[in-house]
PASEBA-1860 file (N, C-alpha, C; in nm, 3 decimals):
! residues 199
1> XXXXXXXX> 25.964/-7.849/3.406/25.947/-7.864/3.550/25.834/-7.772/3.595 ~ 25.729/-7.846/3.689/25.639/-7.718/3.752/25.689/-7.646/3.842 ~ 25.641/-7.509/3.859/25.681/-7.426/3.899/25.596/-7.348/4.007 ~ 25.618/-7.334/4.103/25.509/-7.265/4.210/25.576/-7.103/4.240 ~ 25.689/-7.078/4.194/25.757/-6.971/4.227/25.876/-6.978/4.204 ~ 25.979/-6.909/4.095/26.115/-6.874/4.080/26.208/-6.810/4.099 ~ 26.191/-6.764/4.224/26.233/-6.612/4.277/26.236/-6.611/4.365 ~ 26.403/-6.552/4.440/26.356/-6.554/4.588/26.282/-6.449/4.628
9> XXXXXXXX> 26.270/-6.311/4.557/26.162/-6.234/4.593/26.035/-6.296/4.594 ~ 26.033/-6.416/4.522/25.861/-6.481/4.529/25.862/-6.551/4.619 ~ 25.943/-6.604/4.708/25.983/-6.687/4.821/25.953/-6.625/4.933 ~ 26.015/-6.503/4.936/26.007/-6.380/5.023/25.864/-6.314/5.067 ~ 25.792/-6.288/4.937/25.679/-6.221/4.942/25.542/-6.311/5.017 ~ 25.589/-6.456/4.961/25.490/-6.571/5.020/25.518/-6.589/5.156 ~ 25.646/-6.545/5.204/25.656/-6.571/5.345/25.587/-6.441/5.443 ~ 25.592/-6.356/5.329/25.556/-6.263/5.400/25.390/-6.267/5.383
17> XXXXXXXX> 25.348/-6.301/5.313/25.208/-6.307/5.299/25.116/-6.409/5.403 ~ 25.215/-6.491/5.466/25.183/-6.539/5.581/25.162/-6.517/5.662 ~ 25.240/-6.387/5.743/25.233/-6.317/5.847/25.295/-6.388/5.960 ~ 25.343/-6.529/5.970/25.413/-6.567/6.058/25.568/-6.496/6.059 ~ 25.628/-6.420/6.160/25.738/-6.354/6.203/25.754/-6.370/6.085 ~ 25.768/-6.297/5.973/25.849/-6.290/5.848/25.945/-6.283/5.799 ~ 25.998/-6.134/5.900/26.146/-6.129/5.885/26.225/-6.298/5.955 ~ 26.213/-6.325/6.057/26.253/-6.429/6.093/26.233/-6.566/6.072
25> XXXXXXXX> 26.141/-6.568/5.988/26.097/-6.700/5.859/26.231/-6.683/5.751 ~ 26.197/-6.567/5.729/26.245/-6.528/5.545/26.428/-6.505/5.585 ~ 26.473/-6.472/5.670/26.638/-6.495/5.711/26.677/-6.654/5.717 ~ 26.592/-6.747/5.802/26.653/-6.807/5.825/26.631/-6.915/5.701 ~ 26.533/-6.931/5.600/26.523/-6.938/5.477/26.630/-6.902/5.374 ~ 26.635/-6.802/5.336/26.707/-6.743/5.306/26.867/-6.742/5.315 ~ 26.928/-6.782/5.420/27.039/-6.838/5.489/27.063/-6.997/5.379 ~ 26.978/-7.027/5.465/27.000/-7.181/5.419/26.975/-7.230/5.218
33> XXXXXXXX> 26.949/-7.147/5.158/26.897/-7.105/5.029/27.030/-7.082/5.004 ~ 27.136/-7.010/5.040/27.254/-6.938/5.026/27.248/-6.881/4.865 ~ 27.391/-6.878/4.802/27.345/-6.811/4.618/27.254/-6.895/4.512 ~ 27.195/-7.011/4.564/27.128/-7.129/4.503/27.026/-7.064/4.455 ~ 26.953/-7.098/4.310/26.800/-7.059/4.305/26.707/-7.090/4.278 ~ 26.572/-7.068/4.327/26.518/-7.130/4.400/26.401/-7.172/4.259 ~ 26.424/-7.281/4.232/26.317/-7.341/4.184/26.161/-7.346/4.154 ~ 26.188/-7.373/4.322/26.007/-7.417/4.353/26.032/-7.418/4.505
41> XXXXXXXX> 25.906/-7.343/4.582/25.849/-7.361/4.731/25.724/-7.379/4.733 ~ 25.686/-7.390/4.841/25.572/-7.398/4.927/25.537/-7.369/5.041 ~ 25.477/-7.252/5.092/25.455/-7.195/5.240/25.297/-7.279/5.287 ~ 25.320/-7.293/5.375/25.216/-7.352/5.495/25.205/-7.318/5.613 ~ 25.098/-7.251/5.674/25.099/-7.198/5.800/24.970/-7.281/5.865 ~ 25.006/-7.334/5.955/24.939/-7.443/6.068/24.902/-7.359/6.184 ~ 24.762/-7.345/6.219/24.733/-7.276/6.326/24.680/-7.430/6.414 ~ 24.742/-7.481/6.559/24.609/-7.561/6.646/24.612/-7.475/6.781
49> XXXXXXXX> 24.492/-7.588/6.811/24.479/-7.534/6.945/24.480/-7.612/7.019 ~ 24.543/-7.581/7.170/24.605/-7.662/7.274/24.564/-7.610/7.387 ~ 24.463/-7.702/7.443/24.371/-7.612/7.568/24.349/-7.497/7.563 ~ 24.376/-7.407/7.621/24.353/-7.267/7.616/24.435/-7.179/7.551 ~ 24.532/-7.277/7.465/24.618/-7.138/7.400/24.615/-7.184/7.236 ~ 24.622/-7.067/7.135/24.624/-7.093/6.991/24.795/-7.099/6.932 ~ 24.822/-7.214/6.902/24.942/-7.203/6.825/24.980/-7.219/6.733 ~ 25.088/-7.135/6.659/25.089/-7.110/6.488/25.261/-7.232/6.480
57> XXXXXXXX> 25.225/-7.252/6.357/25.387/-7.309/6.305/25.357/-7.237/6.169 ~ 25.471/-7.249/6.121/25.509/-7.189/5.978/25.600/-7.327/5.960 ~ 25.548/-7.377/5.785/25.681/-7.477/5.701/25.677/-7.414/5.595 ~ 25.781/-7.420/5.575/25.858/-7.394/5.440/25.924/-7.439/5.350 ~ 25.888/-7.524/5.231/25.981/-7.578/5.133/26.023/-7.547/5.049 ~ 26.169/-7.557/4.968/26.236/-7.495/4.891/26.344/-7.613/4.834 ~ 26.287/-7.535/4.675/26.355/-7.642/4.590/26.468/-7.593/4.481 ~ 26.586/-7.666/4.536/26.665/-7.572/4.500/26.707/-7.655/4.329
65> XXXXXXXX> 26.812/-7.586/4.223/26.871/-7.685/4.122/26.975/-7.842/4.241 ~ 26.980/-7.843/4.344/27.033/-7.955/4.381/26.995/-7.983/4.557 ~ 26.917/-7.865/4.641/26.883/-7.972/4.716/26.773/-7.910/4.768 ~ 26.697/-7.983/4.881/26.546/-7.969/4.923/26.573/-7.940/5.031 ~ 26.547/-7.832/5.085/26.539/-7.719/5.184/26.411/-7.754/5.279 ~ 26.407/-7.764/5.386/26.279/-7.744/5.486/26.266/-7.669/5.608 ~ 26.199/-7.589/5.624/26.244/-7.521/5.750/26.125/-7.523/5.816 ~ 26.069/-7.520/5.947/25.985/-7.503/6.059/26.041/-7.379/6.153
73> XXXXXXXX> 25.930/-7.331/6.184/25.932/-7.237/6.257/25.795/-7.261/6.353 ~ 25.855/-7.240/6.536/25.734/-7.244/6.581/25.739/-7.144/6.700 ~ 25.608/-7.145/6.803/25.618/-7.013/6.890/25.563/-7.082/7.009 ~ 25.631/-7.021/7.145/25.590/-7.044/7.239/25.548/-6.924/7.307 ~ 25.446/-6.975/7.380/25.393/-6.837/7.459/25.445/-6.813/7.592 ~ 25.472/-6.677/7.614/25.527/-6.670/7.792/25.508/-6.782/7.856 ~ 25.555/-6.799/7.978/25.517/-6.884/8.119/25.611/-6.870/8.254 ~ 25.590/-6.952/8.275/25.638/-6.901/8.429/25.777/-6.937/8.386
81> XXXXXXXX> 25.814/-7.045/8.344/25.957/-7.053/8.322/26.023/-6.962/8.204 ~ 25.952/-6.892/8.063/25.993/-6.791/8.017/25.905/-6.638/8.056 ~ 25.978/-6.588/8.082/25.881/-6.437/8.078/25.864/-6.344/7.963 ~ 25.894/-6.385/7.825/25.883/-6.370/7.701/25.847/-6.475/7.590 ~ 25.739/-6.435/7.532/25.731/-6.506/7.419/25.855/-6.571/7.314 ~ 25.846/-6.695/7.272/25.984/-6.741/7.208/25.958/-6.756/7.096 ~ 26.042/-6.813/6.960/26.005/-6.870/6.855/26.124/-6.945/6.829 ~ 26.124/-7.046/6.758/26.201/-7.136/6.715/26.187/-7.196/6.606
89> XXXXXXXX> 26.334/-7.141/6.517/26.324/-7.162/6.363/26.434/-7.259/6.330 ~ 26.425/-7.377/6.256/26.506/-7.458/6.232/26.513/-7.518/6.036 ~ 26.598/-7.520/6.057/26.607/-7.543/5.856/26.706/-7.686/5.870 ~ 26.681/-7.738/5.734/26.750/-7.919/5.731/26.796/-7.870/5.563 ~ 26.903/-7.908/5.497/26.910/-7.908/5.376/26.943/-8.043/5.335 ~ 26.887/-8.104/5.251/26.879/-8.233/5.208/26.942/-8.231/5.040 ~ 27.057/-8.309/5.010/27.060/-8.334/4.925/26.941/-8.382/4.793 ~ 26.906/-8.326/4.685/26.806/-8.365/4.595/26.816/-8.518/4.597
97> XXXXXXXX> 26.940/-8.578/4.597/26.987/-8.736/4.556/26.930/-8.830/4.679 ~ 26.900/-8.785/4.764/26.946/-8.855/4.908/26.758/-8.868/4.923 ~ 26.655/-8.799/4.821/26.535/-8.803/4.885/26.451/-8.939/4.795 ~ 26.436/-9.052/4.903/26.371/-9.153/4.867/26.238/-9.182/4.837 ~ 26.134/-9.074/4.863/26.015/-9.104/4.841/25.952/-8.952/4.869 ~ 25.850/-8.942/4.738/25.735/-8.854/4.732/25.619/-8.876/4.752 ~ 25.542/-8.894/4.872/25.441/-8.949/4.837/25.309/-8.815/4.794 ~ 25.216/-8.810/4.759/25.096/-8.716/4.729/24.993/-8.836/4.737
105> XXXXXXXX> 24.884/-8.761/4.863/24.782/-8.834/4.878/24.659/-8.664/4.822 ~ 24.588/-8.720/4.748/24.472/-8.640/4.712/24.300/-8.681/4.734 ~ 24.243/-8.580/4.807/24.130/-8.594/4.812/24.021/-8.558/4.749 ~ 23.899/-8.645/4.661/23.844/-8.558/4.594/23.722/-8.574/4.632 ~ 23.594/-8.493/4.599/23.463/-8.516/4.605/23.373/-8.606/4.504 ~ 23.327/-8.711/4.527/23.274/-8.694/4.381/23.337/-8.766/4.279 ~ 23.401/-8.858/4.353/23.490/-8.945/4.239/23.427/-9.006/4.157 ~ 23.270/-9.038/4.115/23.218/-9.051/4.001/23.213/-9.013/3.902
113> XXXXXXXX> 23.194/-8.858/3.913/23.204/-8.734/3.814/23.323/-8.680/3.805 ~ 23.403/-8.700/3.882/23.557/-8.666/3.844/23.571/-8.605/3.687 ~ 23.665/-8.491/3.684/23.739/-8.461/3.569/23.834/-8.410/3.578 ~ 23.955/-8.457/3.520/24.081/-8.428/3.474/24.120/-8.257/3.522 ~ 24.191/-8.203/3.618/24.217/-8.085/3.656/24.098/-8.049/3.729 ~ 24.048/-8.091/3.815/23.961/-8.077/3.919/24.052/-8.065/4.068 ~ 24.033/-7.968/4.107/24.087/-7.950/4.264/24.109/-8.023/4.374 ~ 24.211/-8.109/4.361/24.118/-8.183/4.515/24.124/-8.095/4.632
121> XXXXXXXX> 23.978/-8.151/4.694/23.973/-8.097/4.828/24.059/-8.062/4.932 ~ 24.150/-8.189/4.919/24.281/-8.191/4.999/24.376/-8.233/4.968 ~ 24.531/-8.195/5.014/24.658/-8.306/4.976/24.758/-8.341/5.108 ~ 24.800/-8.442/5.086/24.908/-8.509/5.198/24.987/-8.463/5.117 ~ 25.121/-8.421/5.148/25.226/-8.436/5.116/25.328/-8.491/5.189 ~ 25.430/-8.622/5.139/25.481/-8.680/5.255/25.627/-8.716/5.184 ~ 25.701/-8.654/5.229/25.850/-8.655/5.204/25.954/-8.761/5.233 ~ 26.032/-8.824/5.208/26.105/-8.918/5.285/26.218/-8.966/5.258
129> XXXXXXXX> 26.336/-8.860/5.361/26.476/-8.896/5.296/26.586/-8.960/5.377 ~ 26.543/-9.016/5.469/26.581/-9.141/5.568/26.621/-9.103/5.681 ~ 26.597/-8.953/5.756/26.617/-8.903/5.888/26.529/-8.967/5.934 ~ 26.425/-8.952/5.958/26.316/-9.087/6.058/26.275/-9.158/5.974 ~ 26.244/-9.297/6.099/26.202/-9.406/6.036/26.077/-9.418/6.160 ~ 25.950/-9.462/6.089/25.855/-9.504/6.251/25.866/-9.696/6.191 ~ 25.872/-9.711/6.305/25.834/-9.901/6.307/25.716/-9.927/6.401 ~ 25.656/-9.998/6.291/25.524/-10.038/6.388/25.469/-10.209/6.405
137> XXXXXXXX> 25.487/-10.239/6.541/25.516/-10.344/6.533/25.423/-10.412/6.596 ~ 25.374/-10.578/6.594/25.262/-10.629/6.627/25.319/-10.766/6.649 ~ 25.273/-10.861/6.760/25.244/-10.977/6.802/25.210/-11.065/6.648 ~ 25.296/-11.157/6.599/25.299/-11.217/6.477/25.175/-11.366/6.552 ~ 25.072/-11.408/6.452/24.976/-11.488/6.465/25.015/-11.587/6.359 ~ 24.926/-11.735/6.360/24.920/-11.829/6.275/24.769/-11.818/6.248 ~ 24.704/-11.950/6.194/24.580/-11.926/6.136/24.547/-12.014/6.260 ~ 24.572/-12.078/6.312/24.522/-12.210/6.431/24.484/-12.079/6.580
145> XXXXXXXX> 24.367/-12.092/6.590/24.248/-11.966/6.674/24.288/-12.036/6.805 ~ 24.391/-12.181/6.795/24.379/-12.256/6.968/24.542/-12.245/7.012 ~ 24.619/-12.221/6.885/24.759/-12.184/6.893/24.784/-12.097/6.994 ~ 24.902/-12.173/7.117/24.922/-12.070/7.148/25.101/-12.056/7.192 ~ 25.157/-12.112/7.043/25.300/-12.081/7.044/25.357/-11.906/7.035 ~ 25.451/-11.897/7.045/25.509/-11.723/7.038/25.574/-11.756/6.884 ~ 25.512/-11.695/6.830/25.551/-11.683/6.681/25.637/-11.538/6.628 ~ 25.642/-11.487/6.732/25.731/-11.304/6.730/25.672/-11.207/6.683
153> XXXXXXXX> 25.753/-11.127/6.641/25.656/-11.009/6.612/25.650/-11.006/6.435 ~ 25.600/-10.905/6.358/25.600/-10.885/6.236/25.528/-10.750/6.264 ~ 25.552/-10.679/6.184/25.599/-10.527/6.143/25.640/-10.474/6.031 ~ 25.597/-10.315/5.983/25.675/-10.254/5.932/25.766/-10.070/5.937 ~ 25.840/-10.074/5.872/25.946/-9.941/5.877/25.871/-9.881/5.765 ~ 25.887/-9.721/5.816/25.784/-9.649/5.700/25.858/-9.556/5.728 ~ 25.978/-9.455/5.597/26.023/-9.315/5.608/25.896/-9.219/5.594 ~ 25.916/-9.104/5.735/25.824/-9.049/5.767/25.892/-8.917/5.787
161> XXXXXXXX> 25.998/-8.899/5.695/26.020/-8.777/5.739/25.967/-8.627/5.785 ~ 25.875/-8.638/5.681/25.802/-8.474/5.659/25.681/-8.513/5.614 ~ 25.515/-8.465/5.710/25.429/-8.489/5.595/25.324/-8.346/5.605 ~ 25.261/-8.324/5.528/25.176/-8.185/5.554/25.081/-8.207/5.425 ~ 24.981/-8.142/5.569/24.838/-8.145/5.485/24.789/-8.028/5.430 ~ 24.739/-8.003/5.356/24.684/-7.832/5.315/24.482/-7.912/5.220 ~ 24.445/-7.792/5.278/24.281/-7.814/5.249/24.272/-7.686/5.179 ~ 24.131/-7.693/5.058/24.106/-7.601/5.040/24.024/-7.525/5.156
169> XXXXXXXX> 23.955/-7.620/5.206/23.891/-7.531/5.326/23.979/-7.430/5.415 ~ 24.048/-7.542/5.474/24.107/-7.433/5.542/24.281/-7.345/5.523 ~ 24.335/-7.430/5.403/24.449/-7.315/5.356/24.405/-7.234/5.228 ~ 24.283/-7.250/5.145/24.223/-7.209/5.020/24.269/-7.219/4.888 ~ 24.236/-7.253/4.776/24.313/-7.304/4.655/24.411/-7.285/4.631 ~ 24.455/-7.210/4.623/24.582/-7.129/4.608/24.730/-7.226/4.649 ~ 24.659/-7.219/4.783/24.783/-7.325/4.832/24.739/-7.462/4.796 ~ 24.626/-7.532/4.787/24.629/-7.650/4.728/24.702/-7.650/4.592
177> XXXXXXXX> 24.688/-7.565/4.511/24.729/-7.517/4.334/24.909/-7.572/4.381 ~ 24.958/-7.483/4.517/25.108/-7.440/4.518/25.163/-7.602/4.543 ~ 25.102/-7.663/4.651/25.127/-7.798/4.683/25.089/-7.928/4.596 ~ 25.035/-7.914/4.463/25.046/-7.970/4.340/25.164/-7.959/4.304 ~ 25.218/-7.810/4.218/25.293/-7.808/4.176/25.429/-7.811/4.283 ~ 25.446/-7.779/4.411/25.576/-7.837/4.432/25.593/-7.971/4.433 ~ 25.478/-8.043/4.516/25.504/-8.207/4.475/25.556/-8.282/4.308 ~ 25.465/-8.194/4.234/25.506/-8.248/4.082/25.679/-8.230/4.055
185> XXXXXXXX> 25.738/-8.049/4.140/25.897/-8.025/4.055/25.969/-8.160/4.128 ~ 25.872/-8.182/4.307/25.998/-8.245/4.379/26.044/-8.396/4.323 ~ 25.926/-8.403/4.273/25.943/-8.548/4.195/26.036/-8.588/4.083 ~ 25.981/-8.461/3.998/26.070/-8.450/3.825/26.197/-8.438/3.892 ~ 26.241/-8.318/4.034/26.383/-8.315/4.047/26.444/-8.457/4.122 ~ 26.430/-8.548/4.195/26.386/-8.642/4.250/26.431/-8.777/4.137 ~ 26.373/-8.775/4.031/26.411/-8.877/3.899/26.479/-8.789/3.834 ~ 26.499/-8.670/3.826/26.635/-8.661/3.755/26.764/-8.664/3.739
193> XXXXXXX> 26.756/-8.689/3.963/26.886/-8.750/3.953/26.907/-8.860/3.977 ~ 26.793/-8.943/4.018/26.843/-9.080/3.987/26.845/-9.123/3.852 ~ 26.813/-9.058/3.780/26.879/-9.106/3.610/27.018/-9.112/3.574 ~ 27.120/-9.191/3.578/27.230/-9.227/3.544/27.276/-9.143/3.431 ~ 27.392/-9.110/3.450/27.424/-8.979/3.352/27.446/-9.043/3.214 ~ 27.422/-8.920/3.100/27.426/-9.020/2.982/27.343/-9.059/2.937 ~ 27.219/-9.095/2.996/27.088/-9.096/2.949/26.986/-9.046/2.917
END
């Protein structure tokens, strides 16, 4: 199995190497982790910006011997309705069995010259274990351009649970390297339990 980190001290230290509220990343992590251990993670820290103010999120994935951990953490700034800065940390534990789809989208430069263990530029990572569903739906057509019966709609459902992007540009190899290898354990863990026991 790949490995991005086996330890919750290595769990710990990456959260802390983030600098997003740490202690309050790494508890409520940590919590939800309970005596389980930890496999494989992945830290991601998302900075945008929203008119005039900069805002951070922190995600966190964690892969446990039986289930897939996610937590978000985000921050609000004072306002008139709070007179203190807030943050809000939330964790989901997902059974390993229950997760239907891995997807990994990779970007590379140069796909002519491509070679085998080359960096990509970028990765999607897109999770999907049947808490949301998006449906996207469209006015169904025939081929007749003078038709103008109601033929309904046609559409599709796409699990969208979780998706996150990391660049070398702007999260730097490191974390592209980390978001390889957790996509690779979540997968191997992912088919190993849909393998029917006995086999």
């Amino acid at each position: 199995m790949a490995k991005t980190g086996t330890t919750t001290q290595g769990l710990r230290a990456a959260i802390e190497r983030s600098g997003y509220y740490p202690a309050l990343v790494a508890e409520a992590v940590e919590a939800a982790v309970g005596g389980e251990s930890v496999a494989s993670y992945l830290v991601h820290q998302e900075t945008t910006f929203d008119a005039n103010e900069v805002r951070r999120h922190v995600t966190v994935l964690v892969l446990t011997p039986t289930r897939f951990i996610v937590s978000h953490t985000d921050e609000q700034a004072a306002d008139s309705g709070s007179p203190t800065a807030l943050a809000t940390t939330s964790t989901e534990s997902v059974k390993t069995g229950r997760i239907s789809s891995v997807v990994l989208s990779r970007v590379v430069a140069n796909p002519e010259s491509y070679t085998p263990g080359t960096l990509p530029r970028e990765v999607v990572l897109t999770i999907g274990w049947g808490a949301v569903s998006r449906i996207d739906l469209e006015p169904a057509a025939c081929g007749d351009p003078n038709c103008e019966a109601d033929h309904g709609y046609t559409g599709s459902s796409t699990a969208d649970d979780l998706s996150l992007r990391v660049s070398e540009a702007g999260d730097g190899p490191d974390t592209v390297r980390q978001a390889l290898a957790f996509a690779q354990a979540l997968s191997e863990a992912t088919a190993a339990t849909a393998t029917p026991a006995g086999r």
